[in-house]
Gaussian input, Z-matrix of N, CA and C with variables (Angstrom, degrees):
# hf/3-21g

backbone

0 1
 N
 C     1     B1
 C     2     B2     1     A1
 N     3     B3     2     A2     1     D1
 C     4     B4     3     A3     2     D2
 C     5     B5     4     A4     3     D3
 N     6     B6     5     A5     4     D4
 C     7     B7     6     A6     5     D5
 C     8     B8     7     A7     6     D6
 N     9     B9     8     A8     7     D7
 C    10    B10     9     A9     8     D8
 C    11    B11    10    A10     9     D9
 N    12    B12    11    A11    10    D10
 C    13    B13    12    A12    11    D11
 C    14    B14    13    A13    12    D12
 N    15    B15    14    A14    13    D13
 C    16    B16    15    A15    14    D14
 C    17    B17    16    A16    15    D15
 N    18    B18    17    A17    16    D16
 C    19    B19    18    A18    17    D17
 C    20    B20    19    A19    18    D18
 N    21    B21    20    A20    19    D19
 C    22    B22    21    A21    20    D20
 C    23    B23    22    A22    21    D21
 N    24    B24    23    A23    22    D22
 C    25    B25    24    A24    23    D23
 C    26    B26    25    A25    24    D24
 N    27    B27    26    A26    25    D25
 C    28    B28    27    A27    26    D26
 C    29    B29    28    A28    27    D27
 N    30    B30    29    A29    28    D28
 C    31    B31    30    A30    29    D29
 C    32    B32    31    A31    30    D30
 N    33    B33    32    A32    31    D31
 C    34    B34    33    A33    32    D32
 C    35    B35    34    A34    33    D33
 N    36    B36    35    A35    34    D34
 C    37    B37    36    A36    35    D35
 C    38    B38    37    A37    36    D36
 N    39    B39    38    A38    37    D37
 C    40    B40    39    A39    38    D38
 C    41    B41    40    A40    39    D39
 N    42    B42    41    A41    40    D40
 C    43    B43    42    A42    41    D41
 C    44    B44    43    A43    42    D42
 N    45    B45    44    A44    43    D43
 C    46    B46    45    A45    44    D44
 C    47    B47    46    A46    45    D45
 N    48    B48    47    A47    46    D46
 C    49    B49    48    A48    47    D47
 C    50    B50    49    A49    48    D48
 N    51    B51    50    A50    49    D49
 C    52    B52    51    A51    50    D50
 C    53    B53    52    A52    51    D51
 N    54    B54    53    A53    52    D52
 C    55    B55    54    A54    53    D53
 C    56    B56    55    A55    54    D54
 N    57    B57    56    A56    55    D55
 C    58    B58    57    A57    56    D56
 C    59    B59    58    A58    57    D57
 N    60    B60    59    A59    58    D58
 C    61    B61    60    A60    59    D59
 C    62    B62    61    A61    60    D60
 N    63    B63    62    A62    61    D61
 C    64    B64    63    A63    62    D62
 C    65    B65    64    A64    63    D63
 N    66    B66    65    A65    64    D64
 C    67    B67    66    A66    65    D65
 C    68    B68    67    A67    66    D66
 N    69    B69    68    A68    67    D67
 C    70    B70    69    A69    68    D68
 C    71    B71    70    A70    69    D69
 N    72    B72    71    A71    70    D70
 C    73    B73    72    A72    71    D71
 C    74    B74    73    A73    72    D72
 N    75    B75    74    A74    73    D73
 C    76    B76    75    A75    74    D74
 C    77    B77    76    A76    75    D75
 N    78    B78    77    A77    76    D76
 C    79    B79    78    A78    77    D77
 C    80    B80    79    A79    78    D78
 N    81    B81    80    A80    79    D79
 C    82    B82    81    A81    80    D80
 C    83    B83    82    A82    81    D81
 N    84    B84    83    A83    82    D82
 C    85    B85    84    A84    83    D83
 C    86    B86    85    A85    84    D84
 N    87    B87    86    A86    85    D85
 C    88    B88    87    A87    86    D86
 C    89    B89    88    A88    87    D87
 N    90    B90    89    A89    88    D88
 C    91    B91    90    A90    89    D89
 C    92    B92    91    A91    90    D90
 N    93    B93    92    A92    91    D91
 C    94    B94    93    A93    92    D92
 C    95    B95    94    A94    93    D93
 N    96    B96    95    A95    94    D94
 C    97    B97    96    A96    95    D95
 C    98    B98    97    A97    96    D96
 N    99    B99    98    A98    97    D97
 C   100   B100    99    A99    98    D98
 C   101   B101   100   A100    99    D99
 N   102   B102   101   A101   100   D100
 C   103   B103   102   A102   101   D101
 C   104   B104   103   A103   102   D102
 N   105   B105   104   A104   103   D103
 C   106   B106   105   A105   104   D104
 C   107   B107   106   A106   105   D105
 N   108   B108   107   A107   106   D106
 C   109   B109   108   A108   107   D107
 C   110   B110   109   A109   108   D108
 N   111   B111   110   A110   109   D109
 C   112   B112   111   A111   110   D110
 C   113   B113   112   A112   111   D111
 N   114   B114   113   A113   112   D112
 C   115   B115   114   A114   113   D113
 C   116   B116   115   A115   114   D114
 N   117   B117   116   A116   115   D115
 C   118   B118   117   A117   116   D116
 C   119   B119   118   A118   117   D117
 N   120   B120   119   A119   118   D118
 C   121   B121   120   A120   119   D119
 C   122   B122   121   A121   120   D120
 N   123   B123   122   A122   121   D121
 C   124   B124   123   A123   122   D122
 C   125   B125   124   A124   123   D123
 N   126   B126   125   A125   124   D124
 C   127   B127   126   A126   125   D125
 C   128   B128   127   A127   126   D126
 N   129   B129   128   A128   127   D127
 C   130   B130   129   A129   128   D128
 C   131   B131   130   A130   129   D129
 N   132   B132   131   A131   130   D130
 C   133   B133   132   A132   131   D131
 C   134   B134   133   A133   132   D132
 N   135   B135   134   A134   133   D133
 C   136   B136   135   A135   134   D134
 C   137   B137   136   A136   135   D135
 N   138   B138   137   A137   136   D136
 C   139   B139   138   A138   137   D137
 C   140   B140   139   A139   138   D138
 N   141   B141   140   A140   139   D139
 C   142   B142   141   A141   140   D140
 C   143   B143   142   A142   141   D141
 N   144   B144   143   A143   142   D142
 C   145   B145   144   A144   143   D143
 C   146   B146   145   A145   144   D144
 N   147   B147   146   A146   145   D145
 C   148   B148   147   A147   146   D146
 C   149   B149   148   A148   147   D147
 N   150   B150   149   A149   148   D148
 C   151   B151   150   A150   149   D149
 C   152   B152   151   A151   150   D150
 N   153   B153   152   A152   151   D151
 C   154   B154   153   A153   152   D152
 C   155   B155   154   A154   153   D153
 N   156   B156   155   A155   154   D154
 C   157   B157   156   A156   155   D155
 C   158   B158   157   A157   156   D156
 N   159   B159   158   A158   157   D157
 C   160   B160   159   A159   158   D158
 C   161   B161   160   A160   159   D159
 N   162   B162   161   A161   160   D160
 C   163   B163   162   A162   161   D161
 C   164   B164   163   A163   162   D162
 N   165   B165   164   A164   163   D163
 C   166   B166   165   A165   164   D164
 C   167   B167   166   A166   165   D165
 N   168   B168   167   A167   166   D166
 C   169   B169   168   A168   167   D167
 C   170   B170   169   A169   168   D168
 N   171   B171   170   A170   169   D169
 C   172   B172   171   A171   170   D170
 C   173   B173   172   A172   171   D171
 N   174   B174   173   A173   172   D172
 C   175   B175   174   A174   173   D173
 C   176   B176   175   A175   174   D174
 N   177   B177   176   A176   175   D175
 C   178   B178   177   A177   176   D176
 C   179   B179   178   A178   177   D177
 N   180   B180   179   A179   178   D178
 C   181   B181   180   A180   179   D179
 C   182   B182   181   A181   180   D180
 N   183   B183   182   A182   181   D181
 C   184   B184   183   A183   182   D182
 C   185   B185   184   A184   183   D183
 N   186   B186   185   A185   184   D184
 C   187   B187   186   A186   185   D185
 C   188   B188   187   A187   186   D186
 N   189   B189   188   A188   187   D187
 C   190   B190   189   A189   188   D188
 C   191   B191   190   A190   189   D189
 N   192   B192   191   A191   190   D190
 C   193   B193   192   A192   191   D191
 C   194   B194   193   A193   192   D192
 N   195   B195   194   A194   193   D193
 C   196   B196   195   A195   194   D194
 C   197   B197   196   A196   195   D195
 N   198   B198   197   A197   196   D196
 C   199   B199   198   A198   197   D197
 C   200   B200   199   A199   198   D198
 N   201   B201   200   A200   199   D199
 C   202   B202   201   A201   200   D200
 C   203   B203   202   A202   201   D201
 N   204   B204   203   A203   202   D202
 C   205   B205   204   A204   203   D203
 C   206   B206   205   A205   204   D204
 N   207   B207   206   A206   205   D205
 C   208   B208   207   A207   206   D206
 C   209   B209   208   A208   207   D207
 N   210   B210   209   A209   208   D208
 C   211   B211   210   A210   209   D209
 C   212   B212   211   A211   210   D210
 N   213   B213   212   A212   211   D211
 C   214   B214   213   A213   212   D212
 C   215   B215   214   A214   213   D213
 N   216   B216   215   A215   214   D214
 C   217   B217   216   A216   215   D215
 C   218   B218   217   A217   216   D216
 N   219   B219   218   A218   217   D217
 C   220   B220   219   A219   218   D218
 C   221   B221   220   A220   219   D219
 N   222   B222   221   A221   220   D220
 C   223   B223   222   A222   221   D221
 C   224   B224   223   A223   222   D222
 N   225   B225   224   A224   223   D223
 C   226   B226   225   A225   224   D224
 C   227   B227   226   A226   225   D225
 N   228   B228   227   A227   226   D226
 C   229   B229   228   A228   227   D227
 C   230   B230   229   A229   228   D228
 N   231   B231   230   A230   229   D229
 C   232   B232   231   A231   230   D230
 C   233   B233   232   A232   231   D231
 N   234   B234   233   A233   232   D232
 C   235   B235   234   A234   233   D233
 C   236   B236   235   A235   234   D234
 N   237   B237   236   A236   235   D235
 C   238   B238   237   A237   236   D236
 C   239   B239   238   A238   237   D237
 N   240   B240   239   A239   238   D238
 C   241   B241   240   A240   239   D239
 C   242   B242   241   A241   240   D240
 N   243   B243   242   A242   241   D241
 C   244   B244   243   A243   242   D242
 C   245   B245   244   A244   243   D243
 N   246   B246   245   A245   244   D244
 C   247   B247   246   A246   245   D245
 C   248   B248   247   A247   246   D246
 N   249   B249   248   A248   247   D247
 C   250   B250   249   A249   248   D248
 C   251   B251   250   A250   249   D249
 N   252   B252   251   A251   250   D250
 C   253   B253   252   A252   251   D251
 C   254   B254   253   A253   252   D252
 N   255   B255   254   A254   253   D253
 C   256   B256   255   A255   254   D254
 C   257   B257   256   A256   255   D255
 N   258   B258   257   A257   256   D256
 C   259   B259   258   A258   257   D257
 C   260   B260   259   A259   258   D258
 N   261   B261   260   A260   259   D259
 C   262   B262   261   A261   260   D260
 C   263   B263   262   A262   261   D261
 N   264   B264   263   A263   262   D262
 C   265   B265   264   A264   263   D263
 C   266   B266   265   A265   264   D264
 N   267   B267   266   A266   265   D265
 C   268   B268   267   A267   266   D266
 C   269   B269   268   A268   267   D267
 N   270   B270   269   A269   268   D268
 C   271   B271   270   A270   269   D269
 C   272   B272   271   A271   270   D270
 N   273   B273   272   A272   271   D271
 C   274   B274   273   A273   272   D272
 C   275   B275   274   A274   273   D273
 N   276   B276   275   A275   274   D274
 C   277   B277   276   A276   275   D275
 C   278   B278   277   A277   276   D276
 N   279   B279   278   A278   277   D277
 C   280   B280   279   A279   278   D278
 C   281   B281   280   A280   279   D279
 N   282   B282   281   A281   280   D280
 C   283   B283   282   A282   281   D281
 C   284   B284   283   A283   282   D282
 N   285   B285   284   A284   283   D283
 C   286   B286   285   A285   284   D284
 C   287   B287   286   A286   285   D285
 N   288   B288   287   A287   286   D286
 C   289   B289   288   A288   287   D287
 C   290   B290   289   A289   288   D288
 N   291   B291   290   A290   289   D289
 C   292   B292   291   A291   290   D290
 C   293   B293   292   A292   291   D291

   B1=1.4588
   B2=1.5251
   B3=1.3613
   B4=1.5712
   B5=1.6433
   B6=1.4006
   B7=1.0482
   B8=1.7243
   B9=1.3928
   B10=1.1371
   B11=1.2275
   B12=1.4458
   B13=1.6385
   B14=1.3822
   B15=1.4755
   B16=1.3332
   B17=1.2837
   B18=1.9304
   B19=1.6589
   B20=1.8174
   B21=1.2707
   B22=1.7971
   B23=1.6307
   B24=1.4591
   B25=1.6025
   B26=1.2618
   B27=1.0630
   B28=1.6703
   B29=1.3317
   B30=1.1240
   B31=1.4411
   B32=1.7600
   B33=1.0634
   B34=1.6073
   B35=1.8182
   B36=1.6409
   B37=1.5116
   B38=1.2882
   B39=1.9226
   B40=1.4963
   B41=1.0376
   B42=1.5677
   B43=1.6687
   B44=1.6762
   B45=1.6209
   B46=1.6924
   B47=1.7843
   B48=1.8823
   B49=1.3876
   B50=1.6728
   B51=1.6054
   B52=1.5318
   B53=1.7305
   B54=1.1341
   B55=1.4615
   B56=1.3369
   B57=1.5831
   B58=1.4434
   B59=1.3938
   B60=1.5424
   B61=1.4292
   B62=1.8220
   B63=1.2365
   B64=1.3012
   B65=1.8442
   B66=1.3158
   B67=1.2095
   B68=1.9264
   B69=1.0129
   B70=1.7277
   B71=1.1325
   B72=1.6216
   B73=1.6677
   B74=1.8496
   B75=1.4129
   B76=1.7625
   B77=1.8147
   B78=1.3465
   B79=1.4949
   B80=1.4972
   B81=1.8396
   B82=2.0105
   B83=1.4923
   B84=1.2715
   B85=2.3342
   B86=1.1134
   B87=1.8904
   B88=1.3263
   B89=2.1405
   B90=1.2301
   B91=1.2291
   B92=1.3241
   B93=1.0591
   B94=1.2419
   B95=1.6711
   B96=1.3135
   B97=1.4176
   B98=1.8303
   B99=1.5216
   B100=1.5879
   B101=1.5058
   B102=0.9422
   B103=1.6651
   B104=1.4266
   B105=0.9504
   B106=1.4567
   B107=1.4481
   B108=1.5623
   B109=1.8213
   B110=1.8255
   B111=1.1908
   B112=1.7840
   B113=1.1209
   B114=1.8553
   B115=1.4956
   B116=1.5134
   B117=1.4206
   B118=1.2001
   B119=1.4028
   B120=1.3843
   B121=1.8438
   B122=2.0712
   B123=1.4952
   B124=0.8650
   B125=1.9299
   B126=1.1200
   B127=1.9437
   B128=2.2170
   B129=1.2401
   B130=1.9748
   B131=1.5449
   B132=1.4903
   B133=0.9995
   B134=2.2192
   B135=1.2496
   B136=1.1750
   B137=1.5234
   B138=1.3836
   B139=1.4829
   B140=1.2312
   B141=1.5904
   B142=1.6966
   B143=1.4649
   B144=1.3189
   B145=1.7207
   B146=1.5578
   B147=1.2209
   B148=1.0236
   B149=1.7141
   B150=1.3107
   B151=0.9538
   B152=1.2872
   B153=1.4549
   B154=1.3182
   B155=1.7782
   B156=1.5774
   B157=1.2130
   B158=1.2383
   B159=1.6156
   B160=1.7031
   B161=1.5579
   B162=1.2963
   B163=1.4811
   B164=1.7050
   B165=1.0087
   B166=1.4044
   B167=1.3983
   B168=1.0739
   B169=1.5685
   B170=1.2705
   B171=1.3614
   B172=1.7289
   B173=1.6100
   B174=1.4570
   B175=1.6974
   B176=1.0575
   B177=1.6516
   B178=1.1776
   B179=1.4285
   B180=1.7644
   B181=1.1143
   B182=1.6791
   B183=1.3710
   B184=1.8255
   B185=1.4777
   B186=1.5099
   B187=1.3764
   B188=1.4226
   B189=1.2556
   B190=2.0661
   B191=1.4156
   B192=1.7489
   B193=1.8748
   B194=1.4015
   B195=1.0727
   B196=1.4307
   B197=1.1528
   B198=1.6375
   B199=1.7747
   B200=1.3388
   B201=0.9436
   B202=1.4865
   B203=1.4496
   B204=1.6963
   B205=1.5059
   B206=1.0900
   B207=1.4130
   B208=1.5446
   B209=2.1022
   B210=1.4210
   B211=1.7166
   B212=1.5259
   B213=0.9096
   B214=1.7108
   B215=1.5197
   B216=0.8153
   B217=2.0857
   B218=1.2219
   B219=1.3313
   B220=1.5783
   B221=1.0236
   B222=1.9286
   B223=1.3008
   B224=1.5240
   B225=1.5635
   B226=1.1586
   B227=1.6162
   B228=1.0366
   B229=2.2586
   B230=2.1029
   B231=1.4799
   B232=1.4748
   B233=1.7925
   B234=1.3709
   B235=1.8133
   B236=1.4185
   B237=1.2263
   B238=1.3390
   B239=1.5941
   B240=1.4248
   B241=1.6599
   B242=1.5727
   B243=1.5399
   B244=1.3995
   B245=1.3026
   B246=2.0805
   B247=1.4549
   B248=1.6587
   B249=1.0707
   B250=1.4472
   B251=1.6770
   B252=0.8757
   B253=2.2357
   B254=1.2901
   B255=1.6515
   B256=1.7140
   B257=1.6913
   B258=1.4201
   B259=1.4896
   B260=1.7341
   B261=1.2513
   B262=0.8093
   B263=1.6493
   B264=1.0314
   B265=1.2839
   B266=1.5411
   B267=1.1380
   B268=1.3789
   B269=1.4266
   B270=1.3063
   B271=1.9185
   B272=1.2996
   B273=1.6096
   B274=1.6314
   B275=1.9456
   B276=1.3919
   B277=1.5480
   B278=1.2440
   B279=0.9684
   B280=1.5263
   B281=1.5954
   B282=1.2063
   B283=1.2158
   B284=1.0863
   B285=1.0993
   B286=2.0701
   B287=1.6004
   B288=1.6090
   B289=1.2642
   B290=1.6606
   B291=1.2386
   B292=1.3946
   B293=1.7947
   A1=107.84
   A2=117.19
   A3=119.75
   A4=121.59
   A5=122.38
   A6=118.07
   A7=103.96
   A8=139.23
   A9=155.98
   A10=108.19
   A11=130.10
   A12=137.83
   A13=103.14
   A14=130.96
   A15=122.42
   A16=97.58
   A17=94.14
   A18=99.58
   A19=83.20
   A20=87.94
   A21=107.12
   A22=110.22
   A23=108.80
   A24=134.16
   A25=111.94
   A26=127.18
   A27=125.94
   A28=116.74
   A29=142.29
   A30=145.13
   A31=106.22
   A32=130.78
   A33=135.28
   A34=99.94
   A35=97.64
   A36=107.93
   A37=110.72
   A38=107.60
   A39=125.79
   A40=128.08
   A41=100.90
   A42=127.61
   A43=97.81
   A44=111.37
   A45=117.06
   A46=87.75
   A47=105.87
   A48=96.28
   A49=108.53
   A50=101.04
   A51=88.38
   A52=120.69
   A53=125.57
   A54=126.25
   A55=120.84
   A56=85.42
   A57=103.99
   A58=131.08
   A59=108.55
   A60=119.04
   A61=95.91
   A62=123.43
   A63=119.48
   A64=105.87
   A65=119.39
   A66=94.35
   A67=122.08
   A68=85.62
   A69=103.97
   A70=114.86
   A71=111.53
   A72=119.04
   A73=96.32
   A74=122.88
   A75=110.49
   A76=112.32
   A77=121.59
   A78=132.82
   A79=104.65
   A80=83.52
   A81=97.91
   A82=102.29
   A83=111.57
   A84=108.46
   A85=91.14
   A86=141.81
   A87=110.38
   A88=69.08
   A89=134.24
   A90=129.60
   A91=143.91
   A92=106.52
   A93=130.21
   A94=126.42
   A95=111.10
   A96=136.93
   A97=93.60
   A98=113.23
   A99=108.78
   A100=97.70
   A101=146.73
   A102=125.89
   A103=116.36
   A104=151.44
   A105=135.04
   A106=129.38
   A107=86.50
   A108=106.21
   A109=87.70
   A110=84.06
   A111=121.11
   A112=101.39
   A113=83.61
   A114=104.35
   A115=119.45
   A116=141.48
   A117=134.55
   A118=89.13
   A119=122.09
   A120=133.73
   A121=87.03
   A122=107.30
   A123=114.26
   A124=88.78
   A125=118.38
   A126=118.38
   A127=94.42
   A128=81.47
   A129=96.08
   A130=84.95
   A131=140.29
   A132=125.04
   A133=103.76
   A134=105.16
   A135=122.97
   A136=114.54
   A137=122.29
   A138=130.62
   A139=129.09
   A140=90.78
   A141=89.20
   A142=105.27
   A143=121.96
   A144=127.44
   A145=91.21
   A146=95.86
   A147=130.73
   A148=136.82
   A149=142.64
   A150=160.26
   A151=152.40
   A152=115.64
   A153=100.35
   A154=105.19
   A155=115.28
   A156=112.73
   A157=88.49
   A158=132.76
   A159=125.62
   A160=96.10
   A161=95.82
   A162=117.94
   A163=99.26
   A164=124.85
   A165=132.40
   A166=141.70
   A167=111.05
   A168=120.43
   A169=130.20
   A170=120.29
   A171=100.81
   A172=96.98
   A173=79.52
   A174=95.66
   A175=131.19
   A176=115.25
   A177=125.31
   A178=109.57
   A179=128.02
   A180=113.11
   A181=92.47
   A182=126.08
   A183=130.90
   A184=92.74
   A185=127.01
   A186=111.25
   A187=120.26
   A188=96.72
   A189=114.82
   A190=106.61
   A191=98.57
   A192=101.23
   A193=146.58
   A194=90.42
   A195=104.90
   A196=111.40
   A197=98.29
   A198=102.42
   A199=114.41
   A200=113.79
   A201=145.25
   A202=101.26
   A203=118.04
   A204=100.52
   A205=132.83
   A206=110.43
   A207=114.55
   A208=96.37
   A209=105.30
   A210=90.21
   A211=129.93
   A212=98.43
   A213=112.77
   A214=90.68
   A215=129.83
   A216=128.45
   A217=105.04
   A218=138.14
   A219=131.48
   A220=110.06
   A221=112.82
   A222=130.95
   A223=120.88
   A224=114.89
   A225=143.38
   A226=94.77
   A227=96.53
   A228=110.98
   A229=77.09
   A230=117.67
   A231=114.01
   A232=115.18
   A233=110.72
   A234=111.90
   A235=88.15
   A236=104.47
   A237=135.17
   A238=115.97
   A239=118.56
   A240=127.24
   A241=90.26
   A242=81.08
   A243=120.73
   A244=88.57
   A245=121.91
   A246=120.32
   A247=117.55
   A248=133.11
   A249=128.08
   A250=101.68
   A251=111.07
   A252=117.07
   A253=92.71
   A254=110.56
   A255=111.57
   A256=102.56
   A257=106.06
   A258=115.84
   A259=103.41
   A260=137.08
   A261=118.74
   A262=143.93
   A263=121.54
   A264=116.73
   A265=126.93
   A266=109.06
   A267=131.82
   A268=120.07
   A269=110.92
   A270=129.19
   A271=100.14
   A272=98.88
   A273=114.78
   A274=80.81
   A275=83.06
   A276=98.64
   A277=134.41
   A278=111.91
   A279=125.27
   A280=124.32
   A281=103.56
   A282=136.26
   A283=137.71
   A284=137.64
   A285=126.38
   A286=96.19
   A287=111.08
   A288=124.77
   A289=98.20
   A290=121.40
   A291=102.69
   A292=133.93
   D1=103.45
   D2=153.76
   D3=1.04
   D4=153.46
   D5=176.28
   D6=-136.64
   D7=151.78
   D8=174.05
   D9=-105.52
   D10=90.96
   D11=163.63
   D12=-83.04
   D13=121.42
   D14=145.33
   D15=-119.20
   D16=160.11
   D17=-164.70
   D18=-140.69
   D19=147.20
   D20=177.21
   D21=-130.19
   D22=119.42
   D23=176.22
   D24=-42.97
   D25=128.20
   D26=145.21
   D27=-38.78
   D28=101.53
   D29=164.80
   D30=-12.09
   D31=117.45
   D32=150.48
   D33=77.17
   D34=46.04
   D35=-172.57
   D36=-138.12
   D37=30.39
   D38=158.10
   D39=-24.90
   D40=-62.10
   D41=-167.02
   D42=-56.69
   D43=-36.38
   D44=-153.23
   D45=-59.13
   D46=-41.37
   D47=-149.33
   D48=-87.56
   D49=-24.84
   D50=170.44
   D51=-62.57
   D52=-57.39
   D53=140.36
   D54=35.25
   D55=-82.48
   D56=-170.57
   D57=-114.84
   D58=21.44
   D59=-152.20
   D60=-104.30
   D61=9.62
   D62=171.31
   D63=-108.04
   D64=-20.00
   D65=148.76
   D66=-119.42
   D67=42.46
   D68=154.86
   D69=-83.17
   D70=-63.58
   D71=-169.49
   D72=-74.91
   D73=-46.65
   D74=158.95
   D75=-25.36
   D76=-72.85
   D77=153.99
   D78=0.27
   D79=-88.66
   D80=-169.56
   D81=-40.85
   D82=-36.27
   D83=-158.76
   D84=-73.21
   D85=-44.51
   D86=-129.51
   D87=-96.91
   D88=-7.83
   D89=173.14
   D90=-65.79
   D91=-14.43
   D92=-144.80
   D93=-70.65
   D94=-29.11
   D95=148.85
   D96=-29.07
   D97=-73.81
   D98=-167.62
   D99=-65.09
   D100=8.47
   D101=-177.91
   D102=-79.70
   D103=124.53
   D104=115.63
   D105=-24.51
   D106=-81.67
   D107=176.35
   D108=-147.04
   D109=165.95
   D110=153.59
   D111=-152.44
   D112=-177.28
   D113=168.55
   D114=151.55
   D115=157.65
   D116=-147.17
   D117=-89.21
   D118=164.05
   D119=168.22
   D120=-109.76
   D121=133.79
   D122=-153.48
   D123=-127.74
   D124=118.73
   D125=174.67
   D126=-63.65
   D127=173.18
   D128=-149.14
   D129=-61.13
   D130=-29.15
   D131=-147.25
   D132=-80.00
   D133=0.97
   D134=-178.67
   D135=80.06
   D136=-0.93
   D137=-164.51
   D138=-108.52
   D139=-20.22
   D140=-169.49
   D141=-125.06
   D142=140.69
   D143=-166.82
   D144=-97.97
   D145=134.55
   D146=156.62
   D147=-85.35
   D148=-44.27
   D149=34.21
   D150=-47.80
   D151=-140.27
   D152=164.97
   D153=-156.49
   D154=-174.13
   D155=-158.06
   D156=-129.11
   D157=149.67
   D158=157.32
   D159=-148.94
   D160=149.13
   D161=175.75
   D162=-119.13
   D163=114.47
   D164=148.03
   D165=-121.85
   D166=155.43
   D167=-178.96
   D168=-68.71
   D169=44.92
   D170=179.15
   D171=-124.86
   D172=-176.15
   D173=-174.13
   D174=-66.36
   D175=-45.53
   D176=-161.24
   D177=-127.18
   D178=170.42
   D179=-160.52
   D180=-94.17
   D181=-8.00
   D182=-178.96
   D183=-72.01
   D184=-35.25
   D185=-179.00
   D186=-66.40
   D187=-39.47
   D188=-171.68
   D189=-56.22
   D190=-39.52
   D191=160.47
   D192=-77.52
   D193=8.45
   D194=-178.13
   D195=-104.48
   D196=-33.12
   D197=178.35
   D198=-57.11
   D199=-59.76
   D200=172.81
   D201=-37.07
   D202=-73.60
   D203=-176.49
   D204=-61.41
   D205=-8.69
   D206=-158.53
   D207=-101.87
   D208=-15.29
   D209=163.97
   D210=-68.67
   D211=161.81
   D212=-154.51
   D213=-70.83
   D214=-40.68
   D215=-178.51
   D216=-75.34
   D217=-25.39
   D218=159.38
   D219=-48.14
   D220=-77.27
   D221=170.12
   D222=-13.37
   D223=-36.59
   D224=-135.32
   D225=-99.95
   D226=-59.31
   D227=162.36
   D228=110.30
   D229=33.03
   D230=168.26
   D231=-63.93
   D232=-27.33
   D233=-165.55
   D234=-92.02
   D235=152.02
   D236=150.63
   D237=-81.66
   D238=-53.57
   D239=156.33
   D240=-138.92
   D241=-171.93
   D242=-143.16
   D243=-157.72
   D244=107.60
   D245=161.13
   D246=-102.99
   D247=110.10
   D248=-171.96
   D249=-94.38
   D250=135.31
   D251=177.67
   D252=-145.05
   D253=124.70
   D254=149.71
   D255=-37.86
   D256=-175.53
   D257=-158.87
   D258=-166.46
   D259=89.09
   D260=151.47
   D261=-75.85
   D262=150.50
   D263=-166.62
   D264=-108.22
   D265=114.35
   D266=-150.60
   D267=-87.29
   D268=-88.48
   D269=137.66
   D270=-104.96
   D271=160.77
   D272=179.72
   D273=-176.81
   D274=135.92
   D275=-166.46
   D276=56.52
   D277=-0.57
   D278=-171.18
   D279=101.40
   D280=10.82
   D281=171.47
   D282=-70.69
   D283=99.36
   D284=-166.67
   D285=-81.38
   D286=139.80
   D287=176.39
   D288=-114.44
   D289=-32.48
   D290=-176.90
   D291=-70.34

């Protein structure tokens, strides 16, 4: 069963994510098998991250945490929290799953 990671920034902790955001997306590549989607949550002005969103594939919710701790912007002390929700999957691509 899918998992729903959303992650929320430390306020004025840009610098944390540029930093570290080349071996984040290293992270995402060697990961990528578990992905669904990600991707940054971006404020209206289109520029500035906010956190970010991931959908992945594992089983259990100890895996979804591990994923999670083990990225380089965790590591990083970039989140403020961290929301984990099973996820069922509904459409995805345009796709009916039910």
């Amino acid at each position: 069963m899918p998992y729903f990671i959303e992650t929320f920034d430390r306020p004025n902790h840009g610098h944390v994510r540029q930093a570290h955001r080349p071996q984040h997306l290293a992270y995402l590549e060697a990961n990528k098998a578990k992905l669904l989607a990600c991707g940054a949550k971006l404020s209206d002005d289109g520029e500035t991250a906010l956190g970010g969103v991931y959908l992945v594939d594992v089983e259990t919710r100890a895996e979804a945490e591990r994923f999670i701790a083990e990225d380089p912007f965790t590591k990083a002390d970039l989140f403020l929290r961290i929301e984990i929700t099973r996820w069922r999957k509904a459409y995805l691509d345009g796709r009916n799953y039910l």
